[in-house]
C-alpha positions, 0 to 999 in steps of 0.5 A: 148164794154164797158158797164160802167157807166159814170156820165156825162151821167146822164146829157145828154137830155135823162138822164135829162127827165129820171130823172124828173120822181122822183121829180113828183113821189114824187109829186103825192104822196102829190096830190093824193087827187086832182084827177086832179093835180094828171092827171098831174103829170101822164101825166107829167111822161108820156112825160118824159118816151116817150121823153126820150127814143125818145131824146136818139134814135134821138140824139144818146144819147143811153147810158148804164147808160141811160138803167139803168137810165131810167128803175129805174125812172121807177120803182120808180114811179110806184112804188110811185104810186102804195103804194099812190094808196093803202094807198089812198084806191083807189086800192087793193094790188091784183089790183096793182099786175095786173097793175105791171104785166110787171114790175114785169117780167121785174125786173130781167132783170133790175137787170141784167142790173145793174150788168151786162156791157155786158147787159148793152152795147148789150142793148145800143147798140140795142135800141129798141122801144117794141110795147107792152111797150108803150101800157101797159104803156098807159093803165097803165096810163088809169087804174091809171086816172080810179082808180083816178077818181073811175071810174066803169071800172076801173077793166077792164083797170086793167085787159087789162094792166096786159095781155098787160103788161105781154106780153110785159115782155116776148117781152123784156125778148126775145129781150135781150136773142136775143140779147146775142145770136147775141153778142157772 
């Protein structure tokens, strides 16, 4: 078990599509005011979050620094999406607080993965597909493509993420205490 980072790593498929999501993060931010362009950019970043946990299981490119890496492409872009949504007026802080639900259980985990090898090689090591972070990663989407196109339900989908992805935190949170108990 060695839990290091290795820059090659980065380049592998899974790393490449992690990687994609910070150029298109970067672009929604200057296409939010094209509602359309801007569901492009989110479905776009969505292929790449779905594909690149696929790529890494599939060809056997699960990687420590893809952990980290894909879970830091994550948080910047929604991150990026989140502060564009506000200062755009499509969104309240307390509404980006609902739909960052799983995010925000979910950074200290990420934080021990960064400076943890140990974290870092059991989570490796155990690759895992978590049900309730693929659905609340969908209806994130859903509840941005909402607010985006000021939709009148757009509260409801901001409420169903926020429990959603709550749950999913907790899975996660579970899945890696599990699996540190398992590794001792």
């Amino acid at each position: 078990m060695t839990g290091r980072y290795r820059a090659r790593d980065v380049l592998l498929v899974p790393g490449l599509l992690s990687l994609a999501r910070v150029p298109l993060a970067a672009g929604f931010a200057f296409v939010s005011g094209n509602p359309a362009a801007a569901l492009v950019v989110l479905v776009l970043a969505g292929c790449t979050d779905v594909l690149d946990g696929w790529a890494a299981r599939r060809l056997g490119q699960v990687t420590p620094t893809g952990v980290v890496l894909d879970g830091v492409t994550d948080k910047l872009f929604a991150l990026t999406v989140a502060v564009t949504l506000v200062a755009d007026g499509r969104l309240s802080v307390p509404s980006v607080l609902f739909l960052s639900s799983r995010e925000i259980v979910e950074f200290p985990l990420l934080l021990r993965y960064v400076v943890s090898r140990r974290a870092r090689q059991s989570r490796a090591d155990r690759p895992t597909s978590n049900v309730f972070g693929k659905l609340a990663t969908v209806l994130q989407f859903v509840a941005i493509g909402a607010a985006l196109l000021r939709a009148p339900q757009t509260g409801v989908w901001i409420a169903a993420t926020a429990v959603v992805g709550a749950i999913a935190g907790i899975t996660y949170w579970r899945a890696a205490l599990s699996a540190q108990t398992t590794a001792r």
